[in-house]
C-alpha positions in Angstrom: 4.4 -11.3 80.4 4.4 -14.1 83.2 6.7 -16.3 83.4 4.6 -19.0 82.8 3.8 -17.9 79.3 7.5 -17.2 78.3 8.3 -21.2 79.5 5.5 -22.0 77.6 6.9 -19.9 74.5 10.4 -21.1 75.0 9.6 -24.5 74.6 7.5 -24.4 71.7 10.7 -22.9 70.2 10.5 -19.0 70.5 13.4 -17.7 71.8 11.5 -14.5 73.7 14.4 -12.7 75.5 15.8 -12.7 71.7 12.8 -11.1 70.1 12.3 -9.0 73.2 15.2 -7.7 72.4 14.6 -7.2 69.1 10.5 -4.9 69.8 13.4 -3.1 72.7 11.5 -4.5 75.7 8.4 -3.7 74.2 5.9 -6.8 75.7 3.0 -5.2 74.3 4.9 -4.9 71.2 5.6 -8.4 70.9 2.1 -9.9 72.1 0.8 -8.1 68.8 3.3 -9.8 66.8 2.9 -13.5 68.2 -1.0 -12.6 67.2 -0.4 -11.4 63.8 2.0 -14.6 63.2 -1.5 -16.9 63.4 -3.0 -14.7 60.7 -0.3 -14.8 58.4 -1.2 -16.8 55.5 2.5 -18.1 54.2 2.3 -21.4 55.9 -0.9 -22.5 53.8 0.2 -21.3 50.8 3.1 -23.4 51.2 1.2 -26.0 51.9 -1.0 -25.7 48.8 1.7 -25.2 47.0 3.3 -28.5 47.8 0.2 -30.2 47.3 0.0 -28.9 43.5 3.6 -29.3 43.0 4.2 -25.1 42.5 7.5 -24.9 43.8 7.8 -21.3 42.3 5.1 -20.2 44.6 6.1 -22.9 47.9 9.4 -21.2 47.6 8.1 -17.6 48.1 5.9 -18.8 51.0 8.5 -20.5 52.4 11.0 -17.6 51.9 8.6 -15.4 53.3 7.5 -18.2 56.5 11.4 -18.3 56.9 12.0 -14.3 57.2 8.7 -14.1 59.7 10.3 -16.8 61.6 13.4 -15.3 62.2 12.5 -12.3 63.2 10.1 -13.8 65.9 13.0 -15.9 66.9 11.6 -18.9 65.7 14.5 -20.6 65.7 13.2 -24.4 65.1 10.7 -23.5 62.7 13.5 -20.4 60.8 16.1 -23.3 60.4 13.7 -25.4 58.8 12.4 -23.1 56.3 15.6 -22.4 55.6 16.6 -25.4 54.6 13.7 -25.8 52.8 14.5 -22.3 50.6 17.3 -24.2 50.3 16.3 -27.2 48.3 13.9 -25.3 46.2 16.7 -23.0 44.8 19.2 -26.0 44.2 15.9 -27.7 42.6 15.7 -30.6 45.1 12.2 -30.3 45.2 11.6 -34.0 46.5 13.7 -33.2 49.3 11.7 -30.0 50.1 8.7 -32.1 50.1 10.1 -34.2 52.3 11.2 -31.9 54.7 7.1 -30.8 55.3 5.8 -32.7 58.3 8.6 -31.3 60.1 7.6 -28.3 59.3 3.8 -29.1 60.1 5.1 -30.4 63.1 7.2 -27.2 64.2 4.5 -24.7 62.8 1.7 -26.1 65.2 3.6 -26.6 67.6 4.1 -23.0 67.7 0.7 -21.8 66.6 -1.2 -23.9 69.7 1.4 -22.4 72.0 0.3 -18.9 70.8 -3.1 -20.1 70.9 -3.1 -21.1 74.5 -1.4 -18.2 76.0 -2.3 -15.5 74.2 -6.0 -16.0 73.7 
């Protein structure tokens, strides 16, 4: 991977020598993983979810979104959700709400980062 494209990474908020780590040096590995991440389907359902006020089901996608997260070393978007999982399982489910752009925010950053250098 250049070093271009791990700045690039890093600063969108993936910690790569972290999830390097974690695939054991395995680049290839890890590529296939950042890929897979804009397939995964966990931060529209949260969305949806918000938007219809299921915060059964936004707190599985987020739960899940959290547990992807961290093991790409998403560290931004991980402490986010997990504040988010949070609120939903003390029942502040105006303050998850609230805590959604940020989320938005974080998650594209990410996504267009991926986007960009992995395409």
């Amino acid at each position: 991977m250049e070093e271009r494209t791990i700045q690039r990474l890093e600063e969108a908020g993936i910690h790569v020598p972290e999830v390097l780590e974690r695939f054991m040096g395995s680049e290839a590995l890890l590529v296939k993983f950042l890929k897979k991440f804009l397939e995964d389907e966990n931060y529209e359902k949260l969305a949806q979810a918000m938007k219809g006020q299921d915060y059964g089901e936004a707190l599985r996608a987020s739960h899940t979104l959290k547990g992807v997260c961290g093991n790409l070393s998403m560290g931004n978007l991980y402490e986010l959700t997990a504040k988010q999982v949070g609120l939903f399982r003390a029942e502040k489910y105006q303050e998850a709400e609230e805590m959604m752009p940020a989320i938005s925010r974080e998650y594209e950053k990410i996504c267009e980062a991926l986007r960009r250098e992995l395409a």
